[in-house]
N, C-alpha and C positions, 0 to 999 in steps of 0.2 A: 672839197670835203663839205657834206649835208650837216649844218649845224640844226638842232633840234630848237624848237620855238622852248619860251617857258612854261605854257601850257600843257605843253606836249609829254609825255611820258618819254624816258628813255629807252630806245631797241632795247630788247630782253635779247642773253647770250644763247646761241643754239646749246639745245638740250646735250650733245654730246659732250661740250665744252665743261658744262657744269660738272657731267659726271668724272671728266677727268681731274677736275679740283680734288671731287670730294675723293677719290681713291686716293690722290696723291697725299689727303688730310689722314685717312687712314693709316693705323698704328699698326705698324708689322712687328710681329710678336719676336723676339729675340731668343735664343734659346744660349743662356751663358756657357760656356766652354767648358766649363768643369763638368756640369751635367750631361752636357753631351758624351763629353768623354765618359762619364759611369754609364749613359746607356752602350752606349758602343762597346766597354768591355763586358757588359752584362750579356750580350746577343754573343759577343765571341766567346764566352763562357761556355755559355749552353751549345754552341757547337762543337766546343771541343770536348764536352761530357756526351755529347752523344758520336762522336767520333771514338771518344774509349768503349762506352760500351757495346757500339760496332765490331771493334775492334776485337772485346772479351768475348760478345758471341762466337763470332768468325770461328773460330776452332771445335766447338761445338759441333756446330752444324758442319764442319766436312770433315769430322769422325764417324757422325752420326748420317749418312749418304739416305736419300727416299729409298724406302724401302721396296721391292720387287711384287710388282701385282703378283706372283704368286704366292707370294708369303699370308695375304691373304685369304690364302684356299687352305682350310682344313686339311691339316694333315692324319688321313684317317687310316688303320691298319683294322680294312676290312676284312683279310681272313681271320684275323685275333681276332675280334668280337663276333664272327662268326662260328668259331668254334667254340667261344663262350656262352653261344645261345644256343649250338647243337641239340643240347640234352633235354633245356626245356622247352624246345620246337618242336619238336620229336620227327624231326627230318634236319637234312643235311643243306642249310640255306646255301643258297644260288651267292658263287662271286666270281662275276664273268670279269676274265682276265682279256684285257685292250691293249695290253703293251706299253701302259702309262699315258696310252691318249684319251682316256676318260682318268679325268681324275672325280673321286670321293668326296663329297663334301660332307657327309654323315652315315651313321651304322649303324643301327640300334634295333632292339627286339622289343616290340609292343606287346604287352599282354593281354589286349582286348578287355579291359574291362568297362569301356565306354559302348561297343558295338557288341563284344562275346565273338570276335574273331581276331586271334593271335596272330601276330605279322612279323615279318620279317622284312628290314626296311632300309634301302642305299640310295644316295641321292647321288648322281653323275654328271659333270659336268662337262660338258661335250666341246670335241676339238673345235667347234665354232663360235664358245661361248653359250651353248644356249646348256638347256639344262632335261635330263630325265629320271625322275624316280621310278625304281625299282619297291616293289611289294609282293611278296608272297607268302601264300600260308596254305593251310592243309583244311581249312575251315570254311572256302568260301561260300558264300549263299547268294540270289538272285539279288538279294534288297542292295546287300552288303558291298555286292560288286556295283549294282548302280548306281550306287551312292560315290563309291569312288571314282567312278569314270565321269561324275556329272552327270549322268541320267545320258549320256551321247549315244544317239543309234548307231548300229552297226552298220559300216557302208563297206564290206568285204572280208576279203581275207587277205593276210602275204606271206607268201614262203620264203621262213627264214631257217636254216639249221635243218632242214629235213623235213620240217613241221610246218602244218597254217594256222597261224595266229591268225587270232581274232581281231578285225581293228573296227575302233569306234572313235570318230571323229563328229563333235558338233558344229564343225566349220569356222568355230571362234577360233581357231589358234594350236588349241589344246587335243592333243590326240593321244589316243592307248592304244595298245596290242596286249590279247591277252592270250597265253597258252596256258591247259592243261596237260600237265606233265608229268609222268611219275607218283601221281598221288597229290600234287600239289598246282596250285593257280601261282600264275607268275601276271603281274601286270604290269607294264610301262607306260607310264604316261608323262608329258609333258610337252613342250611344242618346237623342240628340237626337227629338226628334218626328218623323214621316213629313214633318209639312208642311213640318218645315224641313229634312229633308232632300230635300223637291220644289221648294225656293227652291235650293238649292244646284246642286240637280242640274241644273236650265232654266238654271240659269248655265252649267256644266257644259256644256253641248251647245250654246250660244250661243260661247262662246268656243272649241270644237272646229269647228263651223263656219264660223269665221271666221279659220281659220287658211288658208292657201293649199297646205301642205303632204299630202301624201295616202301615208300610211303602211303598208305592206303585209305584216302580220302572217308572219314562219316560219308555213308549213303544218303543221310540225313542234311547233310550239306555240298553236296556236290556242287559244284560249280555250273553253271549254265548260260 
């Protein structure tokens, strides 16, 4: 064993040593028993308040079942507002019957007092999900018809129901077909597929058809 001289300082303890003193001098916090036990029932509390009102929801919610994406589709009775707008149309508006595979999401008769052309107007919503509005009326004009098709050139014709519609397509998406019929312009537009706009459209001309009424377009506003 190295005895140190009196001059000499004494080895210093390696640094880990000391640190283990000083943790050992540390005060470790004590948490008395009674307290404990009030937090402990306080946390079991609140679980079992929110296990009742679990529990109260619970019946609610499987009375109340998510409701059927179709319930969100307007349920429309387009020949009733159709024969409501008869008289002040003065034609017999277009409601092409699909057999329940378009349904209706809207029906209504515009008065034109924004553009000065009366309309008749069904919005369809196609077996694919995509969508086509119907518009017609006995008034139409150049401007009036541009305006609603977006100003899109005409890139053909298609024969649907007997007849060649007119189609105008801008390549964005959004396409029309438009016949003259009976006295009245019929327009379809929306970006639904051709075919299902040539299901719509043979409706379209089946139900103009069939109407007894025979409508005689202003020369002044002919359609072109």
């Amino acid at each position: 064993m190295q005895e140190s001289s009196p001059g000499q300082p004494a080895a210093q303890e390696p640094a880990t040593q000391q640190s283990s003193v000083l943790q050992d001098q540390q005060i470790k916090p004590v948490i008395p028993a009674a307290a404990a036990k009030r937090a402990n029932a306080s946390v079991i509390g609140m679980i079992l308040a929110l296990a009742v009102s679990i529990l109260a929801f619970l019946p609610v919610v499987l009375m109340n079942p998510a409701p059927d994406s179709d319930d969100f589709v307007s349920k429309v009775d387009v020949n009733a507002v159709a024969a409501n707008a008869k008289d002040v149309a003065g034609f017999t508006p277009a409601t092409p019957d699909t057999n329940g595979s378009y349904r209706s999401n809207y029906a209504r008769w515009e008065s034109g007092t924004a553009d000065g052309v009366p309309t008749w107007e069904v919005g369809y919503l196609t077996p694919a999900g995509s969508f086509i509005g119907l518009v017609q009326t006995r008034a139409s004009n150049p401007t009036w018809l541009a305006d609603l098709t977006a100003k899109a050139p005409v890139t053909g014709t298609r024969d649907v129901g007997g007849h060649a519609w007119e189609l105008r397509d801008s390549g964005k998406g959004e396409k029309n077909m438009i016949l003259n019929h009976k006295g009245t312009t019929v327009v379809l537009s929306g970006p639904a597929s051709l075919d299902e706009f040539s299901t719509l459209a043979a409706a379209v001309v089946t139900s103009m058809d069939a109407a007894t009424d025979v409508t005689v377009a202003p020369s002044s506003s002919a359609a072109q």
